[in-house]
N, C-alpha and C positions, 0 to 999 in steps of 0.2 A: 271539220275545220275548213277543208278549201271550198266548201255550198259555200261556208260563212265569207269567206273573204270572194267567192263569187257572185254572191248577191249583194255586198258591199261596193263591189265594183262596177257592179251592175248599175247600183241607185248612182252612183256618182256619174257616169256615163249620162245614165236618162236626163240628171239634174244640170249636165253640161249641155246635153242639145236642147234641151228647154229653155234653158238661159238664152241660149245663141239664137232659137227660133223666134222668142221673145221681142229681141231685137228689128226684125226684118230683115231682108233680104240685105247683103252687103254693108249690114252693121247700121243702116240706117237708123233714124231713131222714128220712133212712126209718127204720123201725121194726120191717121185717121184711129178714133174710136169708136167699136164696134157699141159700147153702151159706155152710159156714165162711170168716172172712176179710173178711167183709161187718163194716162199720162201721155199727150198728143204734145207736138212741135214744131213750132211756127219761128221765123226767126232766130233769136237766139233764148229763147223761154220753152218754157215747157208749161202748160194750160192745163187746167184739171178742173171738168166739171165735176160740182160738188154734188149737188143736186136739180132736178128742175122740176117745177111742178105747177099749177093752177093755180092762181090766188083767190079766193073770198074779201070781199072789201067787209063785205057785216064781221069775219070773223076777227078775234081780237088782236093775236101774232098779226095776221095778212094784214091788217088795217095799217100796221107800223110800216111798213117794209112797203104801203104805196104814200109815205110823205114824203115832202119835197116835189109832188107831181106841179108843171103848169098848169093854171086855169085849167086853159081849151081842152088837156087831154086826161080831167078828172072822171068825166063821164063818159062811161062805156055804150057804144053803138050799141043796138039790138044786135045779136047774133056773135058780139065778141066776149071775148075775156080775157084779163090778165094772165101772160104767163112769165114763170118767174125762171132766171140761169141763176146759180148761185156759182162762181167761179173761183180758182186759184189761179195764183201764178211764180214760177218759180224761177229763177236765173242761176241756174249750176255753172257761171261763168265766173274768168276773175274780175271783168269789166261790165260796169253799171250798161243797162240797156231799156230804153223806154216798150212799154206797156202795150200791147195793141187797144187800139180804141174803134175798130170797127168790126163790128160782129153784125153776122144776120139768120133768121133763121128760113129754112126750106123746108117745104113739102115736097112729096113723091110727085106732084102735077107741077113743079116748077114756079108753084106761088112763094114770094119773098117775103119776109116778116122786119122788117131795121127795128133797134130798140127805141124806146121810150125814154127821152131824156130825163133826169132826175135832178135836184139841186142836192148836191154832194155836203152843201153847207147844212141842208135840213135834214137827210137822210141819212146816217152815220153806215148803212148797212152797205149803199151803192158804191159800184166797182166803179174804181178812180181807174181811167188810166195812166200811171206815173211811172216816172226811171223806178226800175229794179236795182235795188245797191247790188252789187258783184256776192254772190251769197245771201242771197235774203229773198222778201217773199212779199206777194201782197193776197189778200191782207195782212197786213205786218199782225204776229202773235198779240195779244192784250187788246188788240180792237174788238171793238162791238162785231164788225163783219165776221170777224175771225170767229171771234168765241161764242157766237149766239149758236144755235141749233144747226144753221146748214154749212157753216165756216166756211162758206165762201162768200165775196161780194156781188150784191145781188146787178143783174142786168135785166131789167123788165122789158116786156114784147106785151104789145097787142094784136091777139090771133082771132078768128072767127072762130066757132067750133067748127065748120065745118074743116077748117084743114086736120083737125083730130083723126077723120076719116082716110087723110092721107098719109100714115103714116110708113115709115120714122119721119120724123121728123128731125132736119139734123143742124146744128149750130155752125156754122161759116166763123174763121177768124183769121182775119187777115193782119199779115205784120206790119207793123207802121212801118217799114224801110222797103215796103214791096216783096216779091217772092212765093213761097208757094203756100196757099191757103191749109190753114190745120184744120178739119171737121170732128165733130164727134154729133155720133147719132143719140138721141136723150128719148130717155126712158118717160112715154107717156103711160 
């Protein structure tokens, strides 16, 4: 009987420093993720890459998810290709708070990647960035962003392969009211 209420007390100990180490240091909430799926915090949001990955234009999902591109940047350079962030974003506040709208991505040699603008009116998947109502989320539930496969909304980059070689590779998002940049490193 006392193993039993000793290993009981045991788990609930391990399950409280876990919780609290979870956090960071002095209860922060983190800022950086180690891989995708990390819950990272920028401003007053909290950021969640969904997934990221390489696009195929021949292929038939990939082909959707580059409409809305301008003209000039339908065609890929030699040596580039689409990459794709699929993102959340959450506001666990009681006050509406706008969206970050400048993300970028890095390599380990300090080369810079900025997104690829999309027309948000043609492409139902790309990440708006809009006020967060006080409890609620973008992409808002029932959207196509949401509910398609990567349930996030999409932010396209055009990489070279050769920064593949520099990995991680790590997504930059800064809060539209200034402050301190949220990273999360993605799973190539």
């Amino acid at each position: 009987m006392q193993l039993r209420r000793l290993a009981a007390t045991t788990a609930v100990a391990l399950a409280a420093a876990t919780s609290l180490a979870a956090c960071g240091s002095g209860g922060e909430e983190p800022t950086h993720g180690e891989t995708e799926g990390i819950y990272v915090n920028t401003g007053d949001l909290k950021y969640q890459v969904q997934i990221s990955r390489q696009l195929n234009a021949a292929d038939f999902e990939d082909r959707d998810y580059l409409t809305g591109l301008p003209v000039a940047d339908r065609a890929l350079p030699a040596g580039q290709e689409w990459f794709a962030v699929f993102i959340r974003v959450f506001n666990m506040t009681k006050d509406p708070h706008q969206a970050a709208s400048q993300f970028e991505i890095r390599d380990t040699t300090g080369q810079v990647f900025k997104p690829i603008a999309i027309n948000t009116n043609l492409n139902r998947t790309a990440y708006k960035a809009v006020e967060v109502g006080a409890g609620d989320q973008i992409p808002v539930p029932g959207s196509l962003a949401r509910e398609n496969l990567t349930q996030g909304g999409l932010i396209l980059f055009r990489v070279p392969n050769t920064a593949y070689a520099n990995r991680p590779l790590e997504l930059n998002i800064t809060p539209p009211d200034g402050g301190r940049r949220a990273t999360v490193d993605l799973d190539v």
